[in-house]
N, C-alpha and C positions, 0 to 999 in steps of 0.2 A: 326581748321585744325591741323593736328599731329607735333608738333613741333614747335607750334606758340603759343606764348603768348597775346593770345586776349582773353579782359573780357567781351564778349557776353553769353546771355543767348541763350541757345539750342530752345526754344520756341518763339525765336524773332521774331515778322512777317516777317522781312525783311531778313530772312535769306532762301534759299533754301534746304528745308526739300528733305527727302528722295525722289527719282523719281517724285522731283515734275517740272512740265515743265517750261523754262524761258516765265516770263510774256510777254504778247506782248501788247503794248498798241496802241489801234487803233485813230486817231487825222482824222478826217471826211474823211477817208477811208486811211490815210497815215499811214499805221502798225512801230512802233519805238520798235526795239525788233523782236527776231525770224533769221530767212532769211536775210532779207532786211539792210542795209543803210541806213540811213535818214539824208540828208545834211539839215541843218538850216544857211540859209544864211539871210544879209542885215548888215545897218550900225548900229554902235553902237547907233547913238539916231537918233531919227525921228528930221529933224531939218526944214523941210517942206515938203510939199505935193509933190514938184516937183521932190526932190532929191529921198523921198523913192520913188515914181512912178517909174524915170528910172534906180535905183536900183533895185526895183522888178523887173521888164520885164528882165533887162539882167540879174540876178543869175537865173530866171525861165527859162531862153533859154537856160541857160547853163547846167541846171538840178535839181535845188535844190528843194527842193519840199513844204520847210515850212520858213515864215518872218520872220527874229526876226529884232526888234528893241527897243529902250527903248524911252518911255514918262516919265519916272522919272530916275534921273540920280542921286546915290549916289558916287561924286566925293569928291576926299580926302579936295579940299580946296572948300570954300564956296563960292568964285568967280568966280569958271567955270561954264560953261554951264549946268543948273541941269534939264534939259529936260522941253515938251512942257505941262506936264500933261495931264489934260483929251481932251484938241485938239492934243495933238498926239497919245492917244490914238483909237480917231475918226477918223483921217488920215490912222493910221495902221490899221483900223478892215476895214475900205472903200478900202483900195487898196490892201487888203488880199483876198476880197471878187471879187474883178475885177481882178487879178491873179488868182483864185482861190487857193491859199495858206493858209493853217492854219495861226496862227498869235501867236506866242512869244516875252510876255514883260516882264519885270521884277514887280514886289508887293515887296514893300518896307514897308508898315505900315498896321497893322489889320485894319485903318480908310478905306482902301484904295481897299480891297478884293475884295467889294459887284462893286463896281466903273469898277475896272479894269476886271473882271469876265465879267461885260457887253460887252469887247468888243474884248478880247482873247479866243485865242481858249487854249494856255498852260499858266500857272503863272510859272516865274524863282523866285524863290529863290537864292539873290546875294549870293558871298563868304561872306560877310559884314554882312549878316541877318542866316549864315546856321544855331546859337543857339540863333536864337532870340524865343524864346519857344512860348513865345503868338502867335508871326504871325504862328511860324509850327501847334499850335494846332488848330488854326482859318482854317487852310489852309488842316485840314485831316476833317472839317465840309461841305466840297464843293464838290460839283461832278467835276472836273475841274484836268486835269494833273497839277502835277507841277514837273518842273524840278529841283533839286536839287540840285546847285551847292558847290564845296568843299572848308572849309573855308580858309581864308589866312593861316593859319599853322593848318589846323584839323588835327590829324590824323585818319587814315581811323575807328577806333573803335566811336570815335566823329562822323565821317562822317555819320554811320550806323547808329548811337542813334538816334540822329538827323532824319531822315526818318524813323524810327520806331514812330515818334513822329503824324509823318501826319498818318502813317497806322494805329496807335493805335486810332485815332479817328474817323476813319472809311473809309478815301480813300486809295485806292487802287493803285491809278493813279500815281506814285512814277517815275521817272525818275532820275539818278542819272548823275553828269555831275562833269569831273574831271577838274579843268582850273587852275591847278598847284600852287604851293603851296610856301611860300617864304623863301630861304634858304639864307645863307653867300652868295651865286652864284651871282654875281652884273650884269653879262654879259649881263643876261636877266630879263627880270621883273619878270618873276616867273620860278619856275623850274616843268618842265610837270612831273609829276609821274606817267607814263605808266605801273610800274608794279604793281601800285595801281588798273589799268583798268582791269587789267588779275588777280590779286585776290580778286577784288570785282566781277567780272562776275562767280567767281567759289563758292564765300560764299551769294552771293543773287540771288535770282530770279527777279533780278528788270534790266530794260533795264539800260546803260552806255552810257554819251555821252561824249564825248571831244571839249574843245573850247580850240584851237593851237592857237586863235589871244591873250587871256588874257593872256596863259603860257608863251608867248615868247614873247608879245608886240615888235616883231621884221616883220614887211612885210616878210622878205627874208628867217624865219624861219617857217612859217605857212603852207606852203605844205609840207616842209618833214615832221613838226610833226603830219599832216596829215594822210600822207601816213602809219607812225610809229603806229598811235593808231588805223587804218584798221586793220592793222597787229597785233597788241597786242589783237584785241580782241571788240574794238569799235562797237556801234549798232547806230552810227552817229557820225557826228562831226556839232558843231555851229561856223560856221563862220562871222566875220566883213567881208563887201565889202563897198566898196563907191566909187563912180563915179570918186570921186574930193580927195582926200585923204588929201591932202597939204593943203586944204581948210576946212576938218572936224573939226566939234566944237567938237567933242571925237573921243582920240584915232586912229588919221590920221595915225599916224607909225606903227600898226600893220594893219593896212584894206590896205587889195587886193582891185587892181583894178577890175573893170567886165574882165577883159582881164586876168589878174591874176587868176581871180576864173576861168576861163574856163578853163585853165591848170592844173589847179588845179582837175578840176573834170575828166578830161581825164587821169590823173596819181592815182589817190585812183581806179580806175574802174579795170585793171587789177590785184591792189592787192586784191580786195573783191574778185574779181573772184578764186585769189589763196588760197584762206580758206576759200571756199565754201560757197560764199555770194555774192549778187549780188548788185548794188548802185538803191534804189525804184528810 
């Protein structure tokens, strides 16, 4: 771009060439990219069968259209809760399938691909893994979306590399997803970079999503920055919910409650609607 010092190559795959159309990537008929919205809600980690259950049932009343939760949890200390592995994985692909919901988990190690691929419909790439080169070059060998998340301090030229890395190995399926980045700013856990959402939707053809529960790790900040990355230019937002919040083994102070996220999806609907987008 005119006036911006960014050391991309003109031939990048991830860059959007002349009149070329934004990708739209379709997840078992849920389009991510294009038109549409795509809310991705649930709790941070699958911590039983009961809790994602009536988690799923209430973000799908509410409107969201795709799971996320995680079976492996990369937490800063070694004594939290590091997720259920391959039985939560089996909980999330079984009550994805009874919601009818795609299913979003996180791939933490290349051991882990072939495992996890069996039972997701999208692979996330944490902030933690965004240059971990093995798992991205393992991860551009599969037919399988993966979402891209941005690293604890990328900046956006890193951010690109990085998803050049899965496309340069042959997928396609690239998802990018901004979940804010760590500055001096202490107030919140991370600081959102929504103007990184509006000039990576102008230098890629690859869909944007936003996750406000990681950027803000604040409950009471999570629908405006919501509402904020509609309006910047967002092709989704991923959100934390959880039934019991006070009671989550990850990340209770940033997850909505079901009651929360319903509000939450009746205030993002009139802004897609004001820049000519509609919530799938």
């Amino acid at each position: 771009m005119k006036g911006l010092k960014i050391k991309l190559a003109d031939d990048m795959l991830v860059l959007r060439q002349a009149n070329q159309p934004a990708t739209v990537i379709n997840v078992k008929g849920c389009p991510i990219g294009g038109d549409s919205i795509v809310v991705v809600a649930g709790p941070c980690a699958i911590e039983n069968e009961e809790i994602l259950k009536e988690t799923a049932f209430k973000v799908r009343g509410s409107g969201a259209v795709m799971l996320r939760g995680g079976a492996y949890k990369p937490r800063t200390s070694p004594y939290s809760f590091q997720g259920l592995g391959e039985e939560g994985l089996r909980i999330l692909a079984r009550i994805g399938e009874e919601m009818n919901m795609p299913v979003v988990t996180e791939v933490m190690d290349t051991a882990d691909i072939e495992l996890v691929s069996q039972y997701a419909d999208i692979l996330q790439v944490g902030a933690r893994n965004m240059q971990n080169f093995s798992l991205l070059k393992k991860l551009g060998q599969i037919n399988k979306p993966i979402i891209l998340k941005r690293g604890l301090a990328a900046t956006i030229e890193e951010w690109l590399w990085a998803a050049e890395y899965i496309l340069a190995g042959g997928n396609s399926q690239v998802i990018l997803c901004e979940r804010g980045i760590r500055t001096s700013e202490p107030w919140t856990r991370n600081t959102l970079d929504l103007s990184a959402v509006a000039l990576v939707k102008e230098l890629t053809h690859l869909p944007v999503l936003v996750d406000p529960s990681h950027a803000t790790g604040i409950r009471s900040l999570v629908t405006p920055m919501a509402r904020a990355a509609i309006a910047a230019g967002a092709d989704g937002i991923m959100v934390e919910v959880h039934p019991h919040p006070e009671r989550a083994l990850s990340d209770g102070d940033q997850s909505l409650t079901p009651k929360g996220f319903s509000q939450l999806m009746k205030e993002i609907e009139p802004i897609a609607r004001a820049v000519g987008r509609r919530v799938y």
